[in-house]
PyMOL commands that place a pseudoatom at each C-alpha (Angstrom):
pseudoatom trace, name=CA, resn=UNK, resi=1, chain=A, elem=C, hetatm=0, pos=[-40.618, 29.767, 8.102]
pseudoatom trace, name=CA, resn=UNK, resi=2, chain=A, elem=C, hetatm=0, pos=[-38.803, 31.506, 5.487]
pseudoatom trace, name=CA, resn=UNK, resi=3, chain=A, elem=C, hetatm=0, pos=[-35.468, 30.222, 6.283]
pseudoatom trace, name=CA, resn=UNK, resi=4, chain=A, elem=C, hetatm=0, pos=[-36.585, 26.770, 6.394]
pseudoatom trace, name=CA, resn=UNK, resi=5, chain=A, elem=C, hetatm=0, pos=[-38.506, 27.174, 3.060]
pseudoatom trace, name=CA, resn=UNK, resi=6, chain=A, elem=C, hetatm=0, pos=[-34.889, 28.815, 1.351]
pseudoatom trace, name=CA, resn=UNK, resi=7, chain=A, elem=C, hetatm=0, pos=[-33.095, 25.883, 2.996]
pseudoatom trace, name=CA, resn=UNK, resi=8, chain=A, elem=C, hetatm=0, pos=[-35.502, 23.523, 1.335]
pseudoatom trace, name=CA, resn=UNK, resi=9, chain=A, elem=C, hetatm=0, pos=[-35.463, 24.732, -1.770]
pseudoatom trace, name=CA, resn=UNK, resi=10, chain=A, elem=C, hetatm=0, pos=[-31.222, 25.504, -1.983]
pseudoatom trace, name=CA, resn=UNK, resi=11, chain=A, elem=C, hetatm=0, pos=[-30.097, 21.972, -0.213]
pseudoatom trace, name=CA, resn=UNK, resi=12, chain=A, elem=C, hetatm=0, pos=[-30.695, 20.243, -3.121]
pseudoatom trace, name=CA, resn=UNK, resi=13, chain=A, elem=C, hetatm=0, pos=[-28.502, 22.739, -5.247]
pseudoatom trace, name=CA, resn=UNK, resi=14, chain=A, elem=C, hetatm=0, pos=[-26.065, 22.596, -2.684]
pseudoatom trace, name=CA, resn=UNK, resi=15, chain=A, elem=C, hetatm=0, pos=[-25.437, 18.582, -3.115]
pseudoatom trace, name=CA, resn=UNK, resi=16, chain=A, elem=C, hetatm=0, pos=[-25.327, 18.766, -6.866]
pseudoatom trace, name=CA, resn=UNK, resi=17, chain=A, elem=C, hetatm=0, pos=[-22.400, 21.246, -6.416]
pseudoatom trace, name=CA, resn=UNK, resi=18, chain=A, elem=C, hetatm=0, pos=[-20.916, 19.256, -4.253]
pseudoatom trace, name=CA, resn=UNK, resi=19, chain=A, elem=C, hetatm=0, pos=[-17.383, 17.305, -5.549]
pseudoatom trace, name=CA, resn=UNK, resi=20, chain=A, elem=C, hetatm=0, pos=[-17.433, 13.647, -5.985]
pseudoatom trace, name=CA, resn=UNK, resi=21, chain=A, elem=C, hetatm=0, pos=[-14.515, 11.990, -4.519]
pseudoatom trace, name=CA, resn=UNK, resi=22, chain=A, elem=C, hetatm=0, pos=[-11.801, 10.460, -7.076]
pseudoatom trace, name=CA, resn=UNK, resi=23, chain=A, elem=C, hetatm=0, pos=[-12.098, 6.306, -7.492]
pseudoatom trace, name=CA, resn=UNK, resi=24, chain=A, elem=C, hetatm=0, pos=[-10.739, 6.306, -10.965]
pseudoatom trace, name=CA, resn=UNK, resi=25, chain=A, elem=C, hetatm=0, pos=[-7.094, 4.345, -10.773]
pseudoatom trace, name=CA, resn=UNK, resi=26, chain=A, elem=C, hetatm=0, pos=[-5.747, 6.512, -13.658]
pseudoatom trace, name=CA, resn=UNK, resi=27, chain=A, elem=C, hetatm=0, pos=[-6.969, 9.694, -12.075]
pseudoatom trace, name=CA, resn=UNK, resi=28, chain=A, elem=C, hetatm=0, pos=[-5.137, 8.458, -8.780]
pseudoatom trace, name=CA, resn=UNK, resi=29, chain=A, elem=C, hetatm=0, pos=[-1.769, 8.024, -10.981]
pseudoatom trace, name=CA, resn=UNK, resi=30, chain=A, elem=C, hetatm=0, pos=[-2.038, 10.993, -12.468]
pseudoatom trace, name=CA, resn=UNK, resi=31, chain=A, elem=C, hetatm=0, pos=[-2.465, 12.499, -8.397]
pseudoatom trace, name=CA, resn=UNK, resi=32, chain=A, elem=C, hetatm=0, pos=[0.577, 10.809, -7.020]
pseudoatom trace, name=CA, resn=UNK, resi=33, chain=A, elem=C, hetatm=0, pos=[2.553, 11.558, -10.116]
pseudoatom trace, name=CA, resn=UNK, resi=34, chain=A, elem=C, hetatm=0, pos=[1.646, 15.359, -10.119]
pseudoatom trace, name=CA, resn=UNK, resi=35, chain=A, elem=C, hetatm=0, pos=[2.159, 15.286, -6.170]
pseudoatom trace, name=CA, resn=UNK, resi=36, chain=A, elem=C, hetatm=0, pos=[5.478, 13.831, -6.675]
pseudoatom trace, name=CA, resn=UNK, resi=37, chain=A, elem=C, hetatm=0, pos=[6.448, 16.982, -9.334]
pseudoatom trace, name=CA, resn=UNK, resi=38, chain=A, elem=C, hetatm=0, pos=[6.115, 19.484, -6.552]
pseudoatom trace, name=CA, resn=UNK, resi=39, chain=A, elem=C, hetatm=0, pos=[7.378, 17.458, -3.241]
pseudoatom trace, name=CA, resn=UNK, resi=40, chain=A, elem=C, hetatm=0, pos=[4.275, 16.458, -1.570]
pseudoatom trace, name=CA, resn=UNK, resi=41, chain=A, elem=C, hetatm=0, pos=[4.077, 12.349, -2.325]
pseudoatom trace, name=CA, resn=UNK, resi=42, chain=A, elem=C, hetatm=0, pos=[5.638, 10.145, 0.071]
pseudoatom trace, name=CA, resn=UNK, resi=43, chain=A, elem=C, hetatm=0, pos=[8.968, 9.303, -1.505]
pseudoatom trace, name=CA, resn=UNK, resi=44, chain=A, elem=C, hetatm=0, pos=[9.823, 7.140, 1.631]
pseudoatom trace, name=CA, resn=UNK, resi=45, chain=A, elem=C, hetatm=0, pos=[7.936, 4.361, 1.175]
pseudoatom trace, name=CA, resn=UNK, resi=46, chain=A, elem=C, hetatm=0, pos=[8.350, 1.180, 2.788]
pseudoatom trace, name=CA, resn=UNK, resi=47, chain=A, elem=C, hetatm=0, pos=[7.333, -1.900, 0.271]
pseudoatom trace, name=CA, resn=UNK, resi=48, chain=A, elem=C, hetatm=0, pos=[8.336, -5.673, 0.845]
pseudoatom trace, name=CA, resn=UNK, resi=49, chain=A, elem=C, hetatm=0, pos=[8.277, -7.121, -2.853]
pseudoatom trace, name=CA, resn=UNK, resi=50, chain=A, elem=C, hetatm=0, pos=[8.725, -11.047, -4.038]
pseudoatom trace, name=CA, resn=UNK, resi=51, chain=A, elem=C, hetatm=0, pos=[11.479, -11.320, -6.517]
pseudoatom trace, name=CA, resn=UNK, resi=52, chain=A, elem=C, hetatm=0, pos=[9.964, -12.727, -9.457]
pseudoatom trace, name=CA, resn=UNK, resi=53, chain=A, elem=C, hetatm=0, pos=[10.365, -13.786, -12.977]
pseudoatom trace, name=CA, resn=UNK, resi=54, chain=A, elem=C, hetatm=0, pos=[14.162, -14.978, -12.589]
pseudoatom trace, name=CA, resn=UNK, resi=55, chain=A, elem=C, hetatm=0, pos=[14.731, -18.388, -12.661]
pseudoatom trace, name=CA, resn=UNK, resi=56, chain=A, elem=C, hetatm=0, pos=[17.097, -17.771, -10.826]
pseudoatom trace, name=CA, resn=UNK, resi=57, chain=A, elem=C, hetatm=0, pos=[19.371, -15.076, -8.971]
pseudoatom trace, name=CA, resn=UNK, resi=58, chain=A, elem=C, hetatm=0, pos=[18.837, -11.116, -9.852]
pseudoatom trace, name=CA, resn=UNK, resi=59, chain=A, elem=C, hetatm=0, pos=[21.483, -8.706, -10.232]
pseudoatom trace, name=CA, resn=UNK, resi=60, chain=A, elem=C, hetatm=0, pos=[20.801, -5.742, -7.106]
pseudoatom trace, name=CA, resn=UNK, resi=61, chain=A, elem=C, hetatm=0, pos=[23.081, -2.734, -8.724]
pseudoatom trace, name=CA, resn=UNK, resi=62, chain=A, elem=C, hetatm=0, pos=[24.732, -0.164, -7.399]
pseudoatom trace, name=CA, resn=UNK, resi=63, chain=A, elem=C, hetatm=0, pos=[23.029, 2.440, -9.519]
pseudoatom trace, name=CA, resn=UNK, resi=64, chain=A, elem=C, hetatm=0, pos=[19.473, 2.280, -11.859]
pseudoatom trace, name=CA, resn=UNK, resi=65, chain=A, elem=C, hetatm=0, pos=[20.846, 0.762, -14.764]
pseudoatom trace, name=CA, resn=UNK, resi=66, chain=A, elem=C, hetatm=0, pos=[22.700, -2.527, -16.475]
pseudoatom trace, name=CA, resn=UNK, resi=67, chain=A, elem=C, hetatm=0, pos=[26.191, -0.414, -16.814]
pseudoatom trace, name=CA, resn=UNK, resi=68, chain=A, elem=C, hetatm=0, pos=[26.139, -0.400, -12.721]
pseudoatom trace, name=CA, resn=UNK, resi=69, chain=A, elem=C, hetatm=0, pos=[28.525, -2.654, -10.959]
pseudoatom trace, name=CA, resn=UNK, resi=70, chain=A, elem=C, hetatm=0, pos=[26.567, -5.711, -8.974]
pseudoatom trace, name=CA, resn=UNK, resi=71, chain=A, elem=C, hetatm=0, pos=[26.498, -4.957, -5.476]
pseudoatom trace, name=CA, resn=UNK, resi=72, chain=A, elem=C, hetatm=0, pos=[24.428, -8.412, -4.558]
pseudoatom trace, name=CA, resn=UNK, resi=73, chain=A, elem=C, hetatm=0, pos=[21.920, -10.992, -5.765]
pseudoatom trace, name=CA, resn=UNK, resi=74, chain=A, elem=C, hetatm=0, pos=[19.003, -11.419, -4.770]
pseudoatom trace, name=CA, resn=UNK, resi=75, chain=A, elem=C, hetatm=0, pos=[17.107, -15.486, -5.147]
pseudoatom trace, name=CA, resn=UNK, resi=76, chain=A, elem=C, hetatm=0, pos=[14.176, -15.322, -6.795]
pseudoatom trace, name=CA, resn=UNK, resi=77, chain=A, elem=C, hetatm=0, pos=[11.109, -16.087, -4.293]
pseudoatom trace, name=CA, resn=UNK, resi=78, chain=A, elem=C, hetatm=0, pos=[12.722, -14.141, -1.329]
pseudoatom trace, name=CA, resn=UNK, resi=79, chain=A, elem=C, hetatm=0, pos=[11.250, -10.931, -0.369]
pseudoatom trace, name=CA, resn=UNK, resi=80, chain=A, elem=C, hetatm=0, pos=[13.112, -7.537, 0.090]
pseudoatom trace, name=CA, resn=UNK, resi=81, chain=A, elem=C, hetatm=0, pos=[11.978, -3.879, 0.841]
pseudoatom trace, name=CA, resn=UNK, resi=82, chain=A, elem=C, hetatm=0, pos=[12.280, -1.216, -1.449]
pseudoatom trace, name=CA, resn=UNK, resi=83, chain=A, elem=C, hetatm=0, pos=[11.680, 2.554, -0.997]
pseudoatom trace, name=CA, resn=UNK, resi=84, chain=A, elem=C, hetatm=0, pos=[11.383, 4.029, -4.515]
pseudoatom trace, name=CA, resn=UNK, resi=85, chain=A, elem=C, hetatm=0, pos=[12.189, 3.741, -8.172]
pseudoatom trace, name=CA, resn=UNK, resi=86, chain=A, elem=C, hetatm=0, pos=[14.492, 5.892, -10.506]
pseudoatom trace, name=CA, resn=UNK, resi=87, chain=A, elem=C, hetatm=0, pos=[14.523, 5.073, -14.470]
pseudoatom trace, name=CA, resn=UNK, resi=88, chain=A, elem=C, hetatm=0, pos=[17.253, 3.654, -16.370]
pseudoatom trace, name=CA, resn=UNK, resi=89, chain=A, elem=C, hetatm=0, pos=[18.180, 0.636, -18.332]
pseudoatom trace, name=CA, resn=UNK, resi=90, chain=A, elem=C, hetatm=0, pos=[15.509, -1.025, -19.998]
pseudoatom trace, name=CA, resn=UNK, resi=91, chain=A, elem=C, hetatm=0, pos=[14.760, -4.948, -19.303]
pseudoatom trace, name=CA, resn=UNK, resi=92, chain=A, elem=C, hetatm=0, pos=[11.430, -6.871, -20.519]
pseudoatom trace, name=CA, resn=UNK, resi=93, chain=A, elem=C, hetatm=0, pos=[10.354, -2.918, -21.804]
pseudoatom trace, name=CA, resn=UNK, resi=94, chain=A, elem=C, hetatm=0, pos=[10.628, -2.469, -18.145]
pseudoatom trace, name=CA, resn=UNK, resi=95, chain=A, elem=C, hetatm=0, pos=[12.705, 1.047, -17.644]
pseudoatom trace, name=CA, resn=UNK, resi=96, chain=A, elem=C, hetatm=0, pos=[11.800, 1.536, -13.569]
pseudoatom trace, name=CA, resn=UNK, resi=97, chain=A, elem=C, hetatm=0, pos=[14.598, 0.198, -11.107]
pseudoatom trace, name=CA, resn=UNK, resi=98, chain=A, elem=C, hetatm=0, pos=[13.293, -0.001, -7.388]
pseudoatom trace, name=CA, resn=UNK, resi=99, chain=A, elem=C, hetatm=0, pos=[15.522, 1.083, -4.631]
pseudoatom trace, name=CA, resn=UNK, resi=100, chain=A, elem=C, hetatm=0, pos=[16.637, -1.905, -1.926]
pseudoatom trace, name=CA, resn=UNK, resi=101, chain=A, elem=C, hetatm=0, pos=[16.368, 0.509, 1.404]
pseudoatom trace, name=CA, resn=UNK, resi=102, chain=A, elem=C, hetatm=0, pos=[18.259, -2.501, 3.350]
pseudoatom trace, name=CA, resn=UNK, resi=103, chain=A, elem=C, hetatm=0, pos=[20.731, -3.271, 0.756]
pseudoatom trace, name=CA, resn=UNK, resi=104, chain=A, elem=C, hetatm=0, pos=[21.540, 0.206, -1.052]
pseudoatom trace, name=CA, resn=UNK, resi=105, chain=A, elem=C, hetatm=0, pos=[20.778, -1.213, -4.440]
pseudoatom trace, name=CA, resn=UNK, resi=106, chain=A, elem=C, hetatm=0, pos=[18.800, -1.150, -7.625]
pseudoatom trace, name=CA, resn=UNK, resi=107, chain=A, elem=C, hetatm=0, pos=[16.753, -3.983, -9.057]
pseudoatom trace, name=CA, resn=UNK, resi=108, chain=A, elem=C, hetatm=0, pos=[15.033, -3.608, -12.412]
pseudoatom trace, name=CA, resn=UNK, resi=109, chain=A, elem=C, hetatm=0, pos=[10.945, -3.487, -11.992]
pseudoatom trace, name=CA, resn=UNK, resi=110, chain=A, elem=C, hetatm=0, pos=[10.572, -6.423, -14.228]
pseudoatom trace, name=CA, resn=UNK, resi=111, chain=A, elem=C, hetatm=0, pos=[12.021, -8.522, -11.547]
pseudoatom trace, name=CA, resn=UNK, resi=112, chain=A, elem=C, hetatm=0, pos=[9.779, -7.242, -8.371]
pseudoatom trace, name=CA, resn=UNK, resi=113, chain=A, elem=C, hetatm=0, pos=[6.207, -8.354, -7.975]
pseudoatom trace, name=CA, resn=UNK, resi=114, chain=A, elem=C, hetatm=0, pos=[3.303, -6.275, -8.419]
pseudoatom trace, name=CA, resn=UNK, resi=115, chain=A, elem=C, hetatm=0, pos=[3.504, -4.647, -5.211]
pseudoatom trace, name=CA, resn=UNK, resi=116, chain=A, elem=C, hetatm=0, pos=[6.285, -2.572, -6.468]
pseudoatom trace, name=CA, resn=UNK, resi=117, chain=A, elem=C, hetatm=0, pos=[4.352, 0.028, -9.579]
pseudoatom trace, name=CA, resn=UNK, resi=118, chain=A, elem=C, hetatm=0, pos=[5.810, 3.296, -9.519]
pseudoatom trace, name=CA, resn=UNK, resi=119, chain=A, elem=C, hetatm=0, pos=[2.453, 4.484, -7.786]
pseudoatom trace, name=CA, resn=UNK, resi=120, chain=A, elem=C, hetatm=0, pos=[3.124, 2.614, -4.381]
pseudoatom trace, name=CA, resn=UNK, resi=121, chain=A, elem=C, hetatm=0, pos=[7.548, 3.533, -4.642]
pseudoatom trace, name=CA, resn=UNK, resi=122, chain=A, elem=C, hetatm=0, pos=[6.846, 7.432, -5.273]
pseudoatom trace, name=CA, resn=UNK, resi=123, chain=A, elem=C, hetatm=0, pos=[10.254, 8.389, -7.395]
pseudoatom trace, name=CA, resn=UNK, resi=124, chain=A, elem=C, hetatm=0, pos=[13.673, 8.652, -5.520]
for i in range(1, 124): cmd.bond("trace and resi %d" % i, "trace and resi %d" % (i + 1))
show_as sticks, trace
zoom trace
């Protein structure tokens, strides 16, 4: 009787303590990001991302940056996996350049579609 009564009055207490999960976006950022600082994010993702925003055909560089030699284009419309991102050369205020697994290249963020944020690449 006494254990059930102390069980009664303590579950309550118990709950409250209790950590709610995390469903805030940012917060989940701010996870990955701090994950990735010490090793523990996935930095080999797989993403397939549209190329967008072109008009046309986009530079895929040998390194994350506009001072890279061209290694191939890709049409805009077509769809390409990348793996991560690294930072360099700025386009559109766009500074993230996402890794082409298939094609060993870099294409500037501003030209993959949504599917590619830095959250879903992890950083190479």
């Amino acid at each position: 009787m006494l254990l059930s009564t102390a069980t009664y009055l303590l579950l309550p207490a118990a709950v409250l303590a209790a950590p709610a999960p995390v469903t805030d976006i940012s917060s989940r950022g701010l996870a990955i990001r701090e994950a990735e600082g010490v090793g523990l994010a996935n930095t080999n993702a797989r993403v397939d991302c549209f190329i967008v925003n072109s008009g046309g055909p986009v530079n895929c560089r040998k390194g994350p940056g506009l001072s890279y030699p061209v290694r191939t284009t890709f049409d805009e419309g077509t769809t390409h996996t990348f793996s991560c991102y690294d930072t360099g050369s700025c386009i559109e205020e766009n500074c993230s350049w996402d890794y082409a697994v298939n094609w060993g290249c870099y294409v500037n963020g501003f030209y993959t579609d949504d599917t590619c944020t830095t959250e879903n690449l992890g950083h190479c």
